[in-house]
The first five atom37 places (N, CA, C, CB, O) and aatype in JSON, in Angstrom:
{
  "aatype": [20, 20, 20, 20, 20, 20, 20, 20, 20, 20, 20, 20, 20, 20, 20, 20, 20, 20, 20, 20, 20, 20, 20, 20, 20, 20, 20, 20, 20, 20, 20, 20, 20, 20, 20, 20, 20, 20, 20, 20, 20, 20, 20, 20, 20, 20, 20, 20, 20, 20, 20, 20, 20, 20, 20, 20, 20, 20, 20, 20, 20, 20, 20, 20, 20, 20, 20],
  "atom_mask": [
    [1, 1, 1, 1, 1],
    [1, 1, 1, 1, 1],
    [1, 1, 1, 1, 1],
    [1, 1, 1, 1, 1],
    [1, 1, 1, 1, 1],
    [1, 1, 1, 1, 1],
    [1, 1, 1, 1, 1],
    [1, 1, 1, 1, 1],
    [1, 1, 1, 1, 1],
    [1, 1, 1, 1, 1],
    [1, 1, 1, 1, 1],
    [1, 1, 1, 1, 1],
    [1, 1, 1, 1, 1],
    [1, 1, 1, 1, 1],
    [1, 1, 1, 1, 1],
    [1, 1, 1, 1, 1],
    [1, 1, 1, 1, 1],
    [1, 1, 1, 1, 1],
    [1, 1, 1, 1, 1],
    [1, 1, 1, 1, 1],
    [1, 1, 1, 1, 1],
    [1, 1, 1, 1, 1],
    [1, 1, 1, 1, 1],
    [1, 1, 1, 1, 1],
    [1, 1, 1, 1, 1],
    [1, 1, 1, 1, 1],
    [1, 1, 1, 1, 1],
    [1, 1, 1, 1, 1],
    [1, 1, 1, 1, 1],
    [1, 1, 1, 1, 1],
    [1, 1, 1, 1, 1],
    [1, 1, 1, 1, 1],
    [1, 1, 1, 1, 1],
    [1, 1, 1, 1, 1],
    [1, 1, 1, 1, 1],
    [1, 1, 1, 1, 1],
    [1, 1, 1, 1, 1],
    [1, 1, 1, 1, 1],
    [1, 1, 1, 1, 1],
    [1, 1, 1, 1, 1],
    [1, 1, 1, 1, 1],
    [1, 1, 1, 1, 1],
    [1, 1, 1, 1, 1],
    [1, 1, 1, 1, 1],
    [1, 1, 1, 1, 1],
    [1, 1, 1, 1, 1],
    [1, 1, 1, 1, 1],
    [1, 1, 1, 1, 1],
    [1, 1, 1, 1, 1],
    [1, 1, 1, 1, 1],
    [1, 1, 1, 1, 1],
    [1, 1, 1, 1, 1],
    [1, 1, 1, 1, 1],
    [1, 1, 1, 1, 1],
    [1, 1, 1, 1, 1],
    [1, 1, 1, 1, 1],
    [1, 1, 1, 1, 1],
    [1, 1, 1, 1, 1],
    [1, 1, 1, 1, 1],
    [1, 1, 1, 1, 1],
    [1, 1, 1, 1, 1],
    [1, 1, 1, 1, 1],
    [1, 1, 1, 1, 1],
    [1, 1, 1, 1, 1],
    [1, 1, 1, 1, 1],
    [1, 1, 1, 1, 1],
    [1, 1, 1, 1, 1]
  ],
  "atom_positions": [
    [[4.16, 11.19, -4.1], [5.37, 10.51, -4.46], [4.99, 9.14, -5.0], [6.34, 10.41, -3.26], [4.12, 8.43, -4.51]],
    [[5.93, 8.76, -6.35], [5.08, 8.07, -6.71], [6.87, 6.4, -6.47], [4.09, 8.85, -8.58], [7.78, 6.55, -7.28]],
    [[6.97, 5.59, -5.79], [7.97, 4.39, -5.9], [7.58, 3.14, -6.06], [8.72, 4.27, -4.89], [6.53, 2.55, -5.81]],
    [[8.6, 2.83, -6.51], [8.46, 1.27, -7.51], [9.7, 0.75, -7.09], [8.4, 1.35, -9.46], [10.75, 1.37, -6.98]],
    [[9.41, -0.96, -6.76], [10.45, -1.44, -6.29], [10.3, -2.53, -7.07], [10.61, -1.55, -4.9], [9.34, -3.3, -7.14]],
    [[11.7, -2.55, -7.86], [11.47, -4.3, -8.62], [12.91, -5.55, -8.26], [11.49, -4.03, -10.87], [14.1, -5.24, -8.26]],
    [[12.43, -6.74, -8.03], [13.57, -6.94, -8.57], [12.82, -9.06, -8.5], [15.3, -6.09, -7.41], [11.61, -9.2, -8.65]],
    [[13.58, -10.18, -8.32], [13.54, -11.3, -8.53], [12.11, -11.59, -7.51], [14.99, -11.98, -8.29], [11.83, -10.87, -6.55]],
    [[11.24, -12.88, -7.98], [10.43, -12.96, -7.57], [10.9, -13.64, -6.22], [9.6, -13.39, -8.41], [11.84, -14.42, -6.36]],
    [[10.43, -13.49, -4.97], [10.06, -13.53, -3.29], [11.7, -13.16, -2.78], [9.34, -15.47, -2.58], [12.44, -13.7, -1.95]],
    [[11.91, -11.67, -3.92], [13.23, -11.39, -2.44], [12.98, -10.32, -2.23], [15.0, -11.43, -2.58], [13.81, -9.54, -2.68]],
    [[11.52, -9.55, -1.32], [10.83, -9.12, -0.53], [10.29, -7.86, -1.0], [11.44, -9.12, 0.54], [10.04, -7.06, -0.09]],
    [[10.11, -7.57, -1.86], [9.6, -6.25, -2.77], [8.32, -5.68, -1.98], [9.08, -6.72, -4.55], [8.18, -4.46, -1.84]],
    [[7.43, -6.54, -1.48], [6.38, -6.56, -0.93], [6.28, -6.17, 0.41], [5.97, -7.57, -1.11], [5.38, -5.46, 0.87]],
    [[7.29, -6.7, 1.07], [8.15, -6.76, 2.21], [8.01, -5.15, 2.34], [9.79, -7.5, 1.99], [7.16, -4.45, 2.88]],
    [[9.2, -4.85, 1.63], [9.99, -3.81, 1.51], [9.06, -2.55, 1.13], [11.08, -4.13, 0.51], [9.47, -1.45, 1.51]],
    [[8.11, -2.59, 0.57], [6.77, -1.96, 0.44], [6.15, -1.42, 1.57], [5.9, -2.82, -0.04], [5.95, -0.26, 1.92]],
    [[5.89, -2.45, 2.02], [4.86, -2.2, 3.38], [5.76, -1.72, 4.61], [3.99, -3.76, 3.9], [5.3, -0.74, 5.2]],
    [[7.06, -2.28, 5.15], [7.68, -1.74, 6.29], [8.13, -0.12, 5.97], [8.96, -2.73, 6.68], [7.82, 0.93, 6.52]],
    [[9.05, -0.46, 4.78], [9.86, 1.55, 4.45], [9.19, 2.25, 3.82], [11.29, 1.89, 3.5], [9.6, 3.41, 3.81]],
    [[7.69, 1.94, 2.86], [7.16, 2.79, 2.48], [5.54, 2.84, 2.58], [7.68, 2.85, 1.41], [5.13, 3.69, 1.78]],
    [[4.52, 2.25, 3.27], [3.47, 2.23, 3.3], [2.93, 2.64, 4.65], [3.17, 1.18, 2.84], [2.14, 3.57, 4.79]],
    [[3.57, 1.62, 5.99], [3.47, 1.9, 7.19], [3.86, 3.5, 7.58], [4.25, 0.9, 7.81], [2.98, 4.17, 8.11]],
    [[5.13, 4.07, 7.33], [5.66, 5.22, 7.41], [4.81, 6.44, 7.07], [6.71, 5.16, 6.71], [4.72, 7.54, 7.61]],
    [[4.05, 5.77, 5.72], [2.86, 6.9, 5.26], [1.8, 7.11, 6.07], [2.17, 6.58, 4.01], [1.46, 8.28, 6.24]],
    [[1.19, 6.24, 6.63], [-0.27, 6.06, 6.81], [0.6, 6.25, 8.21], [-1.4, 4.58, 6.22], [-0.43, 6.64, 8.75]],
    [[1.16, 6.29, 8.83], [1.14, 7.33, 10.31], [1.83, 8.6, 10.07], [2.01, 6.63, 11.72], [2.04, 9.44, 10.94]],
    [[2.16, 8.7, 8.91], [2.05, 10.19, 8.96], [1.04, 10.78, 8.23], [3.2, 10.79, 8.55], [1.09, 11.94, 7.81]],
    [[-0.16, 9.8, 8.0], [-1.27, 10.27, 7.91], [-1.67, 10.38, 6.42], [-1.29, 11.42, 8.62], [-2.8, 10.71, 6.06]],
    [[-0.88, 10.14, 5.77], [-1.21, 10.06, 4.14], [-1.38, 8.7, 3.7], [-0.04, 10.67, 3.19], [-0.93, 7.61, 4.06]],
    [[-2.54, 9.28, 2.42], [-3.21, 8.63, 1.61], [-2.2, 7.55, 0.72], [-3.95, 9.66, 0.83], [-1.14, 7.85, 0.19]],
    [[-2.88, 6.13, 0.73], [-1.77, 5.02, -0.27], [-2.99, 4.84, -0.97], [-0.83, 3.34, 0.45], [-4.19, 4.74, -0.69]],
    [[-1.96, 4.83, -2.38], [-2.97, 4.27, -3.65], [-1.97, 2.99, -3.57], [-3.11, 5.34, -5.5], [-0.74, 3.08, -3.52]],
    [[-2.72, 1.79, -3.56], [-1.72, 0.61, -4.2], [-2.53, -0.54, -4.88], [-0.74, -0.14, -2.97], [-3.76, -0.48, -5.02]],
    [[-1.84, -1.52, -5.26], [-2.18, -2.64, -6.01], [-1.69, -3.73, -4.96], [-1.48, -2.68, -7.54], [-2.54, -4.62, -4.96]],
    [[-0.95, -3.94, -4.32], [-0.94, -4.81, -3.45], [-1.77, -5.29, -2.7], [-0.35, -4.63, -2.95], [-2.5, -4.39, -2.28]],
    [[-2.13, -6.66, -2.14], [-3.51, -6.89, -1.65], [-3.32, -6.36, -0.01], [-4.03, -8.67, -1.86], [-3.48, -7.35, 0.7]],
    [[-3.05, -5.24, 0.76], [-3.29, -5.5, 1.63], [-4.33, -5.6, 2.45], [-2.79, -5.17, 1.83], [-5.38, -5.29, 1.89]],
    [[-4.52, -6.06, 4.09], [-5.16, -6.59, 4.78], [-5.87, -5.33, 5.45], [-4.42, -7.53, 5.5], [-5.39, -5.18, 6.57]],
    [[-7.04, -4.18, 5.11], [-6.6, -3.28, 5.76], [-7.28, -3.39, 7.5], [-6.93, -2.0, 4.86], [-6.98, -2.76, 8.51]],
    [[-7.98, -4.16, 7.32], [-8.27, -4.67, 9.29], [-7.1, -4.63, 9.79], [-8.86, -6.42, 9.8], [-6.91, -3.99, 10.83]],
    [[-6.19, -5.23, 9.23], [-4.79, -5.5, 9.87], [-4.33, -3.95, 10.15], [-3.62, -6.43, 8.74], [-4.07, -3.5, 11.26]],
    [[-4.29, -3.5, 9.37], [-3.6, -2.1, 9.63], [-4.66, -1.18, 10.02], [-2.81, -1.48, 8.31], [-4.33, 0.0, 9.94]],
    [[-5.86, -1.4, 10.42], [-6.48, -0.78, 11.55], [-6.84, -0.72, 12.84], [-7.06, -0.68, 11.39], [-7.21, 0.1, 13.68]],
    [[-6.47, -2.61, 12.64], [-5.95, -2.69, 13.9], [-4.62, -2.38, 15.02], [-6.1, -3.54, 13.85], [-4.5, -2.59, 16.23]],
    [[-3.65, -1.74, 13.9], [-2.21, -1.32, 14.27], [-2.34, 0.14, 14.3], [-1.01, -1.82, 13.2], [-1.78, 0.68, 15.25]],
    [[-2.9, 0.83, 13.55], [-3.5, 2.09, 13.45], [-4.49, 2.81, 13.59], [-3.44, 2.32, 12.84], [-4.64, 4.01, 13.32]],
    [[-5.07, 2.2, 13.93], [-6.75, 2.96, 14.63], [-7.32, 2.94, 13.28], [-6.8, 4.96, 15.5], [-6.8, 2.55, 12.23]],
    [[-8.9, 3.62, 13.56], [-9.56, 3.37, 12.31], [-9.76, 4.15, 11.64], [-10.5, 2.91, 12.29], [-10.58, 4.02, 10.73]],
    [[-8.85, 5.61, 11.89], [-8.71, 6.56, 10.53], [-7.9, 6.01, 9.63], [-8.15, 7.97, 10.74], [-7.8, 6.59, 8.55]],
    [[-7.12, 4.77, 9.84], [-5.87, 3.88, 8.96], [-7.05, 3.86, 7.67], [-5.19, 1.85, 9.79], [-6.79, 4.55, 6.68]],
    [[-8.14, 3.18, 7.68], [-9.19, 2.73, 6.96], [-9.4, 3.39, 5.9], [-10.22, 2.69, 7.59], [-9.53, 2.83, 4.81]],
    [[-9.48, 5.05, 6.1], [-10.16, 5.84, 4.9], [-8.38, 6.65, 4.3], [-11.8, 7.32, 5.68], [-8.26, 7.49, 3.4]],
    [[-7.5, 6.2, 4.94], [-6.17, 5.94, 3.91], [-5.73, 5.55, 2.91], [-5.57, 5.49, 4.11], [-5.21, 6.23, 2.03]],
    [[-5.95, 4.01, 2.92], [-5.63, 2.77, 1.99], [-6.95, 2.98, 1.37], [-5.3, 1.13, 2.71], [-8.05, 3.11, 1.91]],
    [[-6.45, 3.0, -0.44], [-7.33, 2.77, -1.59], [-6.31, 1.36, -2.46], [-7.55, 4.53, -2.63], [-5.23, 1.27, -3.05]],
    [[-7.18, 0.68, -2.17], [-6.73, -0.89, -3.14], [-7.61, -0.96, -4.0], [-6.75, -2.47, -2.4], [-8.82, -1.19, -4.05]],
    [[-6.12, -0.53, -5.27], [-6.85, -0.86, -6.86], [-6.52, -2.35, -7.48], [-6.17, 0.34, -8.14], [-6.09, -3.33, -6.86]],
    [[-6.72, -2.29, -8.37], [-6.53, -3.75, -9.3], [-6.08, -2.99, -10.35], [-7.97, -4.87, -9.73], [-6.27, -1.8, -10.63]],
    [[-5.25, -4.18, -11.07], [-4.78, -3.98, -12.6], [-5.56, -3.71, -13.52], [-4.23, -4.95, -13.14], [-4.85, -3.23, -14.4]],
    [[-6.42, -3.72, -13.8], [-7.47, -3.18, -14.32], [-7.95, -1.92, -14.24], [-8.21, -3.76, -14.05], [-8.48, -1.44, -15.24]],
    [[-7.84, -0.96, -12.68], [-8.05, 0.24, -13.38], [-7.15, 1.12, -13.49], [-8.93, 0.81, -12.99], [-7.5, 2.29, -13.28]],
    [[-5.39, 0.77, -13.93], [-4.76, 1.08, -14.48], [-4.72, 1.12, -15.87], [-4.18, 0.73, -14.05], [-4.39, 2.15, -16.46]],
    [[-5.02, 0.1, -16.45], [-5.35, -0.15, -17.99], [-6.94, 0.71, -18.27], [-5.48, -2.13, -18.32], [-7.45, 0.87, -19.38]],
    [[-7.29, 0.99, -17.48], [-8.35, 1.65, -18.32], [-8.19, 3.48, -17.83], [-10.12, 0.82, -17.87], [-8.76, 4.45, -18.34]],
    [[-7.41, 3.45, -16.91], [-7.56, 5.43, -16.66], [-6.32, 5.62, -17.71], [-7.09, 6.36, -14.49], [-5.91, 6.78, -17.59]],
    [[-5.43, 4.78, -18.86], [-4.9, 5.22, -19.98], [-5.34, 5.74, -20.85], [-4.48, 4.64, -20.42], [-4.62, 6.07, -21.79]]
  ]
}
């Protein structure tokens, strides 16, 4: 599944990312592709350390180039 949340800059997109759609994934055990910087110690420390081989953090960059 692929969601996108847009809207004015700091009224919580990021937020709103990580509580209703990132956390929810990764305990139910699926894989996040994202661009957001997260912390993933942080969320292995909330999730044990299979959280770890979950989270793949890309950069803008290899969006522009798998076009």
């Amino acid at each position: 599944m692929i969601n996108g949340l847009s809207g004015r800059p700091g009224a919580g997109k990021t937020y709103e990312a990580v509580v209703s759609h990132i956390l929810p994934a990764l305990k139910q055990g699926r894989k996040i592709i994202t661009n957001i910087p997260l912390n993933v110690d942080w969320f292995v420390s909330v999730l044990g350390e299979p959280a770890r081989d979950l989270i793949v953090l890309v950069d803008g960059a290899y969006f522009h180039a798998w076009r």
